[in-house]
C-alpha positions in Angstrom: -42.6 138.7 41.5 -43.6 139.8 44.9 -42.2 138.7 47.6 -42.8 138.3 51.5 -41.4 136.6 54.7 -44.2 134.8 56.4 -45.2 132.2 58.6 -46.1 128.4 57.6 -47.4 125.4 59.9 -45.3 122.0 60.7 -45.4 119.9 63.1 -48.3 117.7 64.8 -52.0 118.4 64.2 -52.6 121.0 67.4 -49.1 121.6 67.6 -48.7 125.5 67.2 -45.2 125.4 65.5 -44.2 127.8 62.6 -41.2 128.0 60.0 -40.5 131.7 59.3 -39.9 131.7 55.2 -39.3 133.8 52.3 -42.2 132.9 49.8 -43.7 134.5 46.7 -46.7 136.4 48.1 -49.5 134.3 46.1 -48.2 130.9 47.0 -49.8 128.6 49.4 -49.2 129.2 53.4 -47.7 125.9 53.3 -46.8 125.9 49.2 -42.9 126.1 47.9 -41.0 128.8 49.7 -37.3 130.4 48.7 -35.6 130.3 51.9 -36.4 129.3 55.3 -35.1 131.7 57.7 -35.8 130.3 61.4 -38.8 128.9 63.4 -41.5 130.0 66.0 -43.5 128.1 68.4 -46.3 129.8 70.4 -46.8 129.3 74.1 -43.3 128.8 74.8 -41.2 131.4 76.4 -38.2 132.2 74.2 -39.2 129.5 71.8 -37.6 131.7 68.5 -34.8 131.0 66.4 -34.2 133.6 63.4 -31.6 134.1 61.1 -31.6 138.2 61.4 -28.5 139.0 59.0 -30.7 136.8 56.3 -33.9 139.0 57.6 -32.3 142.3 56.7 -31.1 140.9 53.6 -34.6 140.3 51.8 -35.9 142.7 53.4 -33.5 145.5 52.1 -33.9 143.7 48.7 -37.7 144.5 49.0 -39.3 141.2 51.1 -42.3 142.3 52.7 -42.4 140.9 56.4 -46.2 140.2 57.8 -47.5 141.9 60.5 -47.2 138.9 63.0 -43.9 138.3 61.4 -42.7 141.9 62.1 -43.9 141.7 66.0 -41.9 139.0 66.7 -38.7 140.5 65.0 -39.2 143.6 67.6 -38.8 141.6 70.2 
């Protein structure tokens, strides 16, 4: 089973609002995921909320971040 931390929609329709979750890599964007680690919402300054300890976890356990997913960790 692969794994990956990516992005998945909520909120209104035009609302730009993501969860940031730990998900088998060929699920759905918005199927089943594993573990929800924090949320995103674009446009709005400082508008991140991440639980990092839980990030380093699956990651050192072999999660594959995205790309977007990996930009917003660097920040």
């Amino acid at each position: 089973m692969s794994v990956v931390i990516r992005s998945t929609r909520m909120g209104k329709k035009g609302e730009r609002k993501f969860r940031i979750v730990v998900k088998e890599k060929r699920s759905r964007r918005d199927g089943d995921s594993i573990e929800v680690l924090g949320w995103y919402e674009k446009g709005r300054e400082g508008a991140l909320k991440l639980d990092k300890e839980r990030y380093k976890y699956w990651v050192s356990v072999g999660a594959q971040p995205s790309p977007a997913i990996e930009k917003l960790v660097e920040k």
